[in-house]
C-alpha positions in Angstrom: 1.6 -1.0 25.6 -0.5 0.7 22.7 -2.7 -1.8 20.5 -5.3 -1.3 17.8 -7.5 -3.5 16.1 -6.7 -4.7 12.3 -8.0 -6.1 9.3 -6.1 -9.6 8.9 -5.9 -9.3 5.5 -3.5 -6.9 4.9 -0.7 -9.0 4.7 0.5 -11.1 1.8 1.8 -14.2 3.6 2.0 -16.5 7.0 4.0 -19.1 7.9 2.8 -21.9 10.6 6.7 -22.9 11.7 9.5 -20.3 12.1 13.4 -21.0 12.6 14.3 -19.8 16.1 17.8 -19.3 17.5 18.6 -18.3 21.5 21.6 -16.6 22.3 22.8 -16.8 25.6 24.6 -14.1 27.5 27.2 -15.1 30.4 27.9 -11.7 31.4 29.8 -11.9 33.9 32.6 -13.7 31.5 31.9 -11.8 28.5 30.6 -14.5 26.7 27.8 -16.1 24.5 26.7 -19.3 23.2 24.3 -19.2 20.2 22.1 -21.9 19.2 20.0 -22.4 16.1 16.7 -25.0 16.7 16.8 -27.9 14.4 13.2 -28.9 15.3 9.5 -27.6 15.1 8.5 -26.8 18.2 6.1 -23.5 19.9 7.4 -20.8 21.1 6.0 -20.9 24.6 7.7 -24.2 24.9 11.1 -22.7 24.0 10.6 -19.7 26.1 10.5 -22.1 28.8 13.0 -23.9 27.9 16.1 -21.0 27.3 14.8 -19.6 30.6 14.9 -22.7 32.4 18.5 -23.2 30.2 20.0 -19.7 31.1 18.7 -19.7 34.7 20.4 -22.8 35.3 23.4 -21.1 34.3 23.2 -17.7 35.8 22.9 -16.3 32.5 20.4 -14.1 30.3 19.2 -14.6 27.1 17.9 -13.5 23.5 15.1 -15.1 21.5 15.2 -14.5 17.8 13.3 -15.8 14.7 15.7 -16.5 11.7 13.8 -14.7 8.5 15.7 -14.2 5.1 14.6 -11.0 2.4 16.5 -9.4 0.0 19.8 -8.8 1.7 19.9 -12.3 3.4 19.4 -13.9 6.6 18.5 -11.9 9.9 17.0 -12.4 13.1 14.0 -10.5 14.5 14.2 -10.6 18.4 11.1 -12.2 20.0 11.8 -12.1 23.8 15.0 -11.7 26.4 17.5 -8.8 26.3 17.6 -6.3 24.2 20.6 -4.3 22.5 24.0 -4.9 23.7 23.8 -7.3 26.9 27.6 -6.2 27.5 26.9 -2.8 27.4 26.8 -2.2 31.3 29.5 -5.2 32.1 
């Protein structure tokens, strides 16, 4: 991991509350099961939570926070798999 110091103010905007959305991956079956949060809540929290959820389960998951620009809504993945989870299956 490679990290460097910055000036805070070189961006142009911050938000306090993001919309998050897990997928979860049941590999095994080929399936998923996406959710969209309907509530405030930290990230840490739901990071325990869709672990806890997924583990449960025998699953894996993806973490993502919902932005929007120009050409519409898209995720931005914050923690769990990454790229195709079917891809080795």
């Amino acid at each position: 991991m490679h990290i460097r110091l910055i000036d805070p103010r070189d961006t142009a905007w911050e938000q306090d509350h993001a919309t998050f959305r897990v997928h979860f991956w049941d590999v095994p079956a080929k399936s998923s099961y996406e959710y969209e949060v309907l509530e405030e809540v930290d990230a840490d929290v739901l990071l325990t939570w869709a672990e806890e959820y997924a583990t449960e389960r025998g699953w894996t998951y993806t973490l993502y926070a919902v932005v929007t620009d120009a050409s519409g809504p898209g995720l931005i993945r914050l923690a769990g798999v990454s790229g195709d989870p079917f891809g080795n299956a």
